[in-house]
C-alpha positions as CSV (number, residue, x, y, z in Angstrom):
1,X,-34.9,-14.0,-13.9
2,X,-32.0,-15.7,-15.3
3,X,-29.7,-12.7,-14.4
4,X,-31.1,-12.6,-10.7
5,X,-30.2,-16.3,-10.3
6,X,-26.2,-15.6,-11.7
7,X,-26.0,-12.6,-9.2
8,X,-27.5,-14.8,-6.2
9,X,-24.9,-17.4,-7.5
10,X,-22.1,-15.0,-7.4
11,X,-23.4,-13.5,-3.5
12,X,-22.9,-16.8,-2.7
13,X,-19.9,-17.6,-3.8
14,X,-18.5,-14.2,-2.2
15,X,-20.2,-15.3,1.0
16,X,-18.1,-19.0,1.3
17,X,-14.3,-19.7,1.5
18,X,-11.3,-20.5,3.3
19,X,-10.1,-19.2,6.6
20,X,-7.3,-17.7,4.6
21,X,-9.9,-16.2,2.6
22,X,-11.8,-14.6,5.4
23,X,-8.8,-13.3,7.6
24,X,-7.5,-12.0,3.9
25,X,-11.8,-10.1,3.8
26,X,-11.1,-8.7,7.7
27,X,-7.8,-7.2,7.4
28,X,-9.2,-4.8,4.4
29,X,-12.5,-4.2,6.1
30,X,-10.4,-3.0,9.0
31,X,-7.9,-0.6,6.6
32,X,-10.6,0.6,5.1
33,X,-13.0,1.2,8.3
34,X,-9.7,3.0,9.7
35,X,-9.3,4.7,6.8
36,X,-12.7,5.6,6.6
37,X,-12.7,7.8,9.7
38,X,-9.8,9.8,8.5
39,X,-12.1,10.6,5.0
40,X,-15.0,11.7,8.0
41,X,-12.3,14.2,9.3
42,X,-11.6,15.7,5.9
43,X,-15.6,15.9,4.9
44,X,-16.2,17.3,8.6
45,X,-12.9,19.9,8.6
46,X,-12.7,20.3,4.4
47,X,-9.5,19.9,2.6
48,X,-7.2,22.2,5.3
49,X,-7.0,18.8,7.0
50,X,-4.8,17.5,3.9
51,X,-1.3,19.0,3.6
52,X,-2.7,20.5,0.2
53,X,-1.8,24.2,-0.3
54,X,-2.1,27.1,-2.5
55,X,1.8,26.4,-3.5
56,X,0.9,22.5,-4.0
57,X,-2.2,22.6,-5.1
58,X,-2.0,18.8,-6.8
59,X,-0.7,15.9,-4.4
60,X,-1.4,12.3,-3.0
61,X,-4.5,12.4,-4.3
62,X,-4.0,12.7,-7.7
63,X,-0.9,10.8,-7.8
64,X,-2.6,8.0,-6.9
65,X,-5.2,9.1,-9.7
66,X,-2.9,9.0,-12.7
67,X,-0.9,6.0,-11.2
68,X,-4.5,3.9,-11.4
69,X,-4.8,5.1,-14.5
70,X,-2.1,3.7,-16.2
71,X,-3.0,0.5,-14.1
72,X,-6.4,0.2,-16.1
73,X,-5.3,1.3,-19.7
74,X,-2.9,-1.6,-19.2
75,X,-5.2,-4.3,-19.7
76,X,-4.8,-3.5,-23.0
77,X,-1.8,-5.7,-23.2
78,X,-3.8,-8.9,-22.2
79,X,-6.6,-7.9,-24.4
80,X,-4.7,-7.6,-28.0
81,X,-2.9,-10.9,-28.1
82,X,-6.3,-13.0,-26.4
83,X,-9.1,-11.5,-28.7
84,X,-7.4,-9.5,-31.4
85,X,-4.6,-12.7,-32.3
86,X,-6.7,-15.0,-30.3
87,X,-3.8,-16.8,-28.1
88,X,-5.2,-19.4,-26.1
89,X,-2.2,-19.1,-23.2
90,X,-3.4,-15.5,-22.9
91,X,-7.0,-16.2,-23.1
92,X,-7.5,-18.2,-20.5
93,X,-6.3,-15.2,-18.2
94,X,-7.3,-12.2,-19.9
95,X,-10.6,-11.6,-18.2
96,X,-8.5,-11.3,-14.7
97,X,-7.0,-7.9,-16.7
98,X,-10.2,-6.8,-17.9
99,X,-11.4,-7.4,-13.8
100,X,-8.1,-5.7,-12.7
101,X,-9.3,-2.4,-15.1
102,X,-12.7,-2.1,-13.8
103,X,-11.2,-2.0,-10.1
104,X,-8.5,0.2,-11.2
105,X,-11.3,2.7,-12.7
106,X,-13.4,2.8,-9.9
107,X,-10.6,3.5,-7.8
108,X,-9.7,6.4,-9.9
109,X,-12.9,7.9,-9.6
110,X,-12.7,7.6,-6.0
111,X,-9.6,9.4,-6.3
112,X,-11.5,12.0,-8.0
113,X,-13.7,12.9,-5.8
114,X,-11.9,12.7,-2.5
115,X,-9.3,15.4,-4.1
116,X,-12.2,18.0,-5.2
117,X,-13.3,18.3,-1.3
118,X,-17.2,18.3,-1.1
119,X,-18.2,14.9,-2.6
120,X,-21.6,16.4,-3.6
121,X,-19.6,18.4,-6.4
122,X,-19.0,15.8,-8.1
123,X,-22.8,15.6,-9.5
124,X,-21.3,18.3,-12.3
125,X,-19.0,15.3,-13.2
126,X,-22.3,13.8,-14.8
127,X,-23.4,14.3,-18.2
128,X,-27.0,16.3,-18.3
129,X,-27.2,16.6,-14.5
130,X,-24.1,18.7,-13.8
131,X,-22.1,21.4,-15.6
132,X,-18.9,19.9,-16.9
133,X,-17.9,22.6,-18.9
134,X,-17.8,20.1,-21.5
135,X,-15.9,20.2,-24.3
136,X,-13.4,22.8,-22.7
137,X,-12.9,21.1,-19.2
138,X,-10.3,18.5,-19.5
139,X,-11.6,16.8,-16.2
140,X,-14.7,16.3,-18.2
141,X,-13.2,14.7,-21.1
142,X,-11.2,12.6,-18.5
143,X,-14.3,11.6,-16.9
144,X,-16.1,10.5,-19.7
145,X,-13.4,8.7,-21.1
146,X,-12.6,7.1,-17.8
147,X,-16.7,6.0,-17.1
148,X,-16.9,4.4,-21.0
149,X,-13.5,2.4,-20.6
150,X,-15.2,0.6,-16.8
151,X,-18.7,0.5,-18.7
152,X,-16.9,-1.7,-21.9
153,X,-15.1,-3.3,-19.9
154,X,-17.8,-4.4,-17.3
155,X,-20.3,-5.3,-19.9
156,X,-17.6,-7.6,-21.4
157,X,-16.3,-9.1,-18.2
158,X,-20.2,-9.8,-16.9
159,X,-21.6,-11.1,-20.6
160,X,-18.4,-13.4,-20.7
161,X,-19.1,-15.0,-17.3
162,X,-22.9,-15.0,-17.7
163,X,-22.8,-17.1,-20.5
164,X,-20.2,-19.5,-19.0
165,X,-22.6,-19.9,-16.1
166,X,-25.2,-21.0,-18.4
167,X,-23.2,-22.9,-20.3
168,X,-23.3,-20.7,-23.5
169,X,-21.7,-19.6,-26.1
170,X,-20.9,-15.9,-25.6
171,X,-21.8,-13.3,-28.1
172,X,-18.4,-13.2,-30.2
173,X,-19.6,-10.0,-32.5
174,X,-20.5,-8.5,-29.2
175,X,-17.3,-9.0,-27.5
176,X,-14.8,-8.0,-30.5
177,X,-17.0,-5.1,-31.4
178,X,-16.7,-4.0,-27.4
179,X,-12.9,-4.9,-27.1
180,X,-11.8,-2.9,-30.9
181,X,-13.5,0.6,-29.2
182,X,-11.6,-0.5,-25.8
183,X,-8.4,-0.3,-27.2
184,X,-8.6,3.3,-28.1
185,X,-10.3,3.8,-25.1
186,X,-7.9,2.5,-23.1
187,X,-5.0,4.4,-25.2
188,X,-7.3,7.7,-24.2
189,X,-7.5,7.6,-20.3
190,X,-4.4,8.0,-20.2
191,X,-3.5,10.3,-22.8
192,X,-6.3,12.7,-21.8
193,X,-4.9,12.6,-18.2
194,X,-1.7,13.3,-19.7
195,X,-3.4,16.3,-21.2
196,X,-4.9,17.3,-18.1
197,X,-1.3,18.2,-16.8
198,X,-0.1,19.4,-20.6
199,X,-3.3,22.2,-20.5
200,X,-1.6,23.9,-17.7
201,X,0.8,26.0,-19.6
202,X,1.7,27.6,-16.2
203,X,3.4,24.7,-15.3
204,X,6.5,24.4,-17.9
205,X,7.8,20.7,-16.0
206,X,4.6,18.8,-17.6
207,X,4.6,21.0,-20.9
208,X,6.3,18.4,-23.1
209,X,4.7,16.5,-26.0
210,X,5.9,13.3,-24.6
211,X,4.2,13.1,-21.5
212,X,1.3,11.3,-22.9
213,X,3.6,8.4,-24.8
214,X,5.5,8.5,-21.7
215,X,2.6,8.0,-19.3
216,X,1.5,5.1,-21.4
217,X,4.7,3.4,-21.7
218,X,4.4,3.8,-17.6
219,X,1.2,2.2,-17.8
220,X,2.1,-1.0,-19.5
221,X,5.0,-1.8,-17.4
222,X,3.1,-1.3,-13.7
223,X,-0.4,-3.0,-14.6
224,X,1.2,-6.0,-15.9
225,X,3.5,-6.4,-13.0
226,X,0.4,-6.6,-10.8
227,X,-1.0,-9.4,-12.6
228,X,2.2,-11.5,-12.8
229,X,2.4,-11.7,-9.4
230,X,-1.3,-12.3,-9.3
231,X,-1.5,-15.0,-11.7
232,X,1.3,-17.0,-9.4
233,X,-0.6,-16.2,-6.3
234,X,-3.9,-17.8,-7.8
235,X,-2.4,-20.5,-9.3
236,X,-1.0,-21.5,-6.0
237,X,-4.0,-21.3,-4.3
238,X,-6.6,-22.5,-6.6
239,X,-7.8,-24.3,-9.5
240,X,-6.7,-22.0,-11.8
241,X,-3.7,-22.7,-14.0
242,X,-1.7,-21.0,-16.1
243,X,1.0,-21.7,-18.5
244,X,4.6,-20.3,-18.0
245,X,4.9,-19.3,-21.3
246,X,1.8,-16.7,-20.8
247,X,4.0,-15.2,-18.0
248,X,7.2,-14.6,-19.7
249,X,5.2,-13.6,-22.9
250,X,3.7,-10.8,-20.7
251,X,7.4,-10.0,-19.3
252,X,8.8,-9.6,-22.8
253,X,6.0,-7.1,-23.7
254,X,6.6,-5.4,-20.2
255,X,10.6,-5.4,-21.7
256,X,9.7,-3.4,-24.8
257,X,7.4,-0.7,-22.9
258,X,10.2,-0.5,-20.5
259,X,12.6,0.4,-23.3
260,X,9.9,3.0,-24.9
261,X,9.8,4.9,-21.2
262,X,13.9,4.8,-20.8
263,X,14.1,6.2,-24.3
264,X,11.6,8.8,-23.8
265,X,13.0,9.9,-20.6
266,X,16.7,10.4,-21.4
267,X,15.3,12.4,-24.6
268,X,13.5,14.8,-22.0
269,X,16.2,14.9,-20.1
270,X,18.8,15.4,-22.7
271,X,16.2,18.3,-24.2
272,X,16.0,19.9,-20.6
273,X,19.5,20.0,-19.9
274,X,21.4,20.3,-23.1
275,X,19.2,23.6,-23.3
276,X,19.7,25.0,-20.5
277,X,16.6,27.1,-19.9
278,X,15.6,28.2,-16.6
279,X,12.5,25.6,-16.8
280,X,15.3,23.4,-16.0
281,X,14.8,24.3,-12.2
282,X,12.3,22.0,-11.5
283,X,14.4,19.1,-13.0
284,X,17.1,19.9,-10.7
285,X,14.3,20.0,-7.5
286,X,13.4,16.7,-8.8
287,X,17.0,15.4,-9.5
288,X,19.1,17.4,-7.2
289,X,17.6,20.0,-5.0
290,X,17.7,23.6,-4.5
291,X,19.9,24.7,-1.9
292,X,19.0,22.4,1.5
293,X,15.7,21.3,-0.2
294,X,16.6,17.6,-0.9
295,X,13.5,16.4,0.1
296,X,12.4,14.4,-3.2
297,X,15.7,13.8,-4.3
298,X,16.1,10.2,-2.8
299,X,12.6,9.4,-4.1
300,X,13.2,10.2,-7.8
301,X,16.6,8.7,-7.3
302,X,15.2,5.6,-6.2
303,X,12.5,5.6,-8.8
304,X,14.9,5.9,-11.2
305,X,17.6,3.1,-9.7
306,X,14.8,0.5,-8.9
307,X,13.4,1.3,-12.9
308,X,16.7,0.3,-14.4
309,X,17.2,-2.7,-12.8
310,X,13.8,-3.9,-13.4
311,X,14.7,-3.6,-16.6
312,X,18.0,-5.4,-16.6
313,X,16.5,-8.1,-15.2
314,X,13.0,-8.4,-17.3
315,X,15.9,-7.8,-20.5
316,X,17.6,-10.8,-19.9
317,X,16.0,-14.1,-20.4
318,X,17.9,-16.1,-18.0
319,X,16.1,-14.1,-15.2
320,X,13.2,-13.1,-16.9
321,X,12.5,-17.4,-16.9
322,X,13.3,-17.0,-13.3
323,X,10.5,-16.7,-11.1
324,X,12.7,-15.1,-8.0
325,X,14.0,-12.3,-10.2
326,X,10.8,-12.2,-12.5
327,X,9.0,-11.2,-8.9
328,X,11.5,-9.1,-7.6
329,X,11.6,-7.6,-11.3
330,X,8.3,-6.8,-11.4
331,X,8.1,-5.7,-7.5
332,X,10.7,-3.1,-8.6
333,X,8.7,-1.8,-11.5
334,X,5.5,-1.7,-9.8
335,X,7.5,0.7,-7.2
336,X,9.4,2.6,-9.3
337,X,6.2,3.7,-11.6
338,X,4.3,4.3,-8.3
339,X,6.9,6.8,-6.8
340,X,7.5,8.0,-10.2
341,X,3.8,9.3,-10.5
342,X,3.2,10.3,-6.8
343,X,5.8,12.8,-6.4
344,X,8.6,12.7,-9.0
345,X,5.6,13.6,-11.5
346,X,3.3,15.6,-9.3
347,X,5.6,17.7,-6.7
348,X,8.5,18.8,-9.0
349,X,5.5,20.8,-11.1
350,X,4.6,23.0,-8.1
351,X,8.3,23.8,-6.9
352,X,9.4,26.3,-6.9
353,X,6.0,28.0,-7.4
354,X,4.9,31.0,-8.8
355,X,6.4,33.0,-6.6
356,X,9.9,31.0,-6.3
357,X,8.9,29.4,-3.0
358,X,9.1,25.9,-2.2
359,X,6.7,24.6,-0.2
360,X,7.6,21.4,1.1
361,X,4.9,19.1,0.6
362,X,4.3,15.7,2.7
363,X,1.2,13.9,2.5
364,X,-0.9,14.3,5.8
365,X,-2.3,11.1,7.5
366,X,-5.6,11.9,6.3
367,X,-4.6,11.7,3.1
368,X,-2.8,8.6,3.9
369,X,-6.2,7.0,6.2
370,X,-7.9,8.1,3.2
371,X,-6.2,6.7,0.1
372,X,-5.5,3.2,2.1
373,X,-9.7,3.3,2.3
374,X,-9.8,3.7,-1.2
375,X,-7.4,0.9,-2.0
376,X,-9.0,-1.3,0.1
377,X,-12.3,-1.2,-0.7
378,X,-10.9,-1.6,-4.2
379,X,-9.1,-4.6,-3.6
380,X,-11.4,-5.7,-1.6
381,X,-14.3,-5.9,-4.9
382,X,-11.5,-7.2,-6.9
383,X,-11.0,-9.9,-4.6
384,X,-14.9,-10.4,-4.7
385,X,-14.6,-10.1,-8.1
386,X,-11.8,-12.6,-8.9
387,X,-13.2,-15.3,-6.9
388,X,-16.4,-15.4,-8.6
389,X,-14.9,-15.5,-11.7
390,X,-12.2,-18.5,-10.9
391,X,-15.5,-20.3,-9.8
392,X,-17.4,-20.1,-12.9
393,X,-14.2,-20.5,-15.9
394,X,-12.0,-22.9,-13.9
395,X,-14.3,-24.4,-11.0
396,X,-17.1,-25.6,-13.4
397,X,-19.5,-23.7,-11.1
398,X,-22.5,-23.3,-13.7
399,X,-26.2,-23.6,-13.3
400,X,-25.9,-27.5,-13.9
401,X,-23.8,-27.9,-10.6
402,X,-26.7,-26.0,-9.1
403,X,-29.4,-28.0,-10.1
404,X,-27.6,-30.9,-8.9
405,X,-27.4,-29.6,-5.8
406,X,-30.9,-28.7,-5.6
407,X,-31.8,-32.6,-6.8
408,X,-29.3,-34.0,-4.2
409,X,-31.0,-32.0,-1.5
């Protein structure tokens, strides 16, 4: 009864705001309406409606798979210094991270099954019901690391606000015991998709030990970004406050992951060129072309470019402690890791193929309808999600405030 009347609370909550708030509700129930009727051409015409090929048989799709990945095993970096070292600064924020990873998950999922065509396949995704091929499918163990990192960290986030509603003391054993098995957790989405491009021996551009650290790095330099900018927005246009130094302490970690991923890179590239092998093709598709096929060259360029300064500018303290070029910073890097995974990760695999032919691969507007669905109906939840939770830690919106109500009426 008690858990009926804290999800009635929430509905309403959802259900009331600002005109900001409500033109903010619209424009992503439009994008995701109009992307919407692109997914109904793809289920009604199958996957020849995508620009997905024999030659490129990975794409859009899954770029923005591994890219939400890394968004959701970032939380991580909010979650060690609030429960593990118990920082107040970061404690007061860290449950927008853990909110941020269940969104992030769902949306990978999503992902998932608008890439494997026929939704209804995706019943063999499910342990018991379906046929995972489980432990030898990599998928499966992707899955099922994937659905116990948004279960952890949805039982957290809900047990955490449930007892602030009530005006409890949460379950402390509970929560630590949850957030010590999400760390790994969060360390093996990633990883395991990292493996999921590693167990294709086929494909010599992702055959390299460091793709896993490397994805990880990634991961805690674009989640983070997200939720400085976020933090700033909210704080601007709510309740909710939040020290400075919880930003720039975030920054600083988002510095050292940033050198990790620099460092790994030039040691793959220094491996791949100083070699010399004739895997080094698709490096040279990525970085340079092959003949007149320059098509990715200005995006893995730009990833690259828009990487380094990020880092520059994150490295320094002067604008690190600026809030212009701490946005712009973390705009950069959010970009950088986004083109990085969507086609200087995904595309350079498949070209040349098997065959030495390069397909040249752009995403359809299918694709396109379809993904900015997905992203919308996730931010859309998070924003649902967010403004439930600002209510109930920071608005003092509790079961007291409704009984008063109730008593006043």
């Amino acid at each position: 009864m008690n858990f009926i009347l804290f999800i009635k609370g929430s509905i309403k909550l959802i259900l009331n705001g600002t005109k900001t708030y409500y033109a903010w509700l619209f424009f992503l129930l439009a994008l995701a309406v109009w992307g919407g009727f692109g997914y109904a051409d793809q289920l009604g015409e199958g996957l020849i409606k995508t620009h997905m090929r024999d030659s490129v048989s990975w794409a859009f799709y899954i770029g923005n798979f591994t890219f939400l990945v890394g968004v959701a095993a970032a939380a991580i970096m909010l979650v060690i210094p609030a429960y593990i070292y118990d920082w107040k600064p970061i404690k007061e924020i860290v449950i927008f991270g853990e909110l941020l990873a269940v969104c992030a998950v769902i949306m990978c999922i999503s992902f998932i099954v608008v890439d494997i065509g026929n939704p209804l396949r995706f019943w063999h995704m499910l342990p018991l019901l379906g046929t995972m091929n489980f432990p030898y499918s990599m998928l499966s163990w992707d899955f099922f690391f994937l659905s116990t990192y948004l279960l952890i960290n949805l039982i957290v986030v809900l047990h955490l606000l449930y007892s602030i509603f009530y005006k409890k003391e949460y379950k402390r054993k509970l929560v630590l015991t949850l957030v010590f098995i999400s760390i790994p957790m969060a360390v093996g989405i990633h990883t395991v998709t990292a493996f999921l491009y590693n167990a294709l021996p086929a494909r010599p551009f992702w055959n390299s030990a460091l793709l896993a650290p490397r994805f990880l790095a990634s991961a805690f330099c674009s989640g983070p970004a997200i939720l400085l900018i976020l933090f700033q927005i909210l704080r601007k246009i709510t309740k909710f406050e939040i020290k400075d130094e919880a930003i720039w302490t975030i920054a600083e970690l988002m510095v050292y992951a940033m050198f990790v991923y620099l460092f790994f890179t030039i040691t793959e590239l220094f491996k791949e060129f100083y070699s010399d092998t004739q895997h080094i093709l698709y490096w040279k598709y990525m970085l340079f072309g092959i003949g007149d096929n320059k098509e990715i060259v200005p995006y893995s360029w730009s990833s690259i470019i828009m990487g380094c300064i990020a880092f520059v500018l994150f490295l320094i303290p002067k604008t690190r402690k600026n809030f212009v070029t701490l946005n712009i910073g973390a705009v950069l890097i959010y970009a950088s890791v986004y083109v990085e995974k969507g086609i200087a990760l995904i595309i350079p695999g498949f070209t040349p193929d098997v065959l030495g032919q390069i397909y040249v691969y752009t995403p359809s507007m299918t694709e396109i309808r379809t993904a900015a669905m997905i992203f919308s109906l996730g931010s859309l939840l998070f924003t649902f999600l967010v403004k439930v939770a600002i209510a109930i830690v920071f608005e003092d919106y509790n079961i007291d405030s409704i009984n008063q109500k109730k008593q006043g009426k």
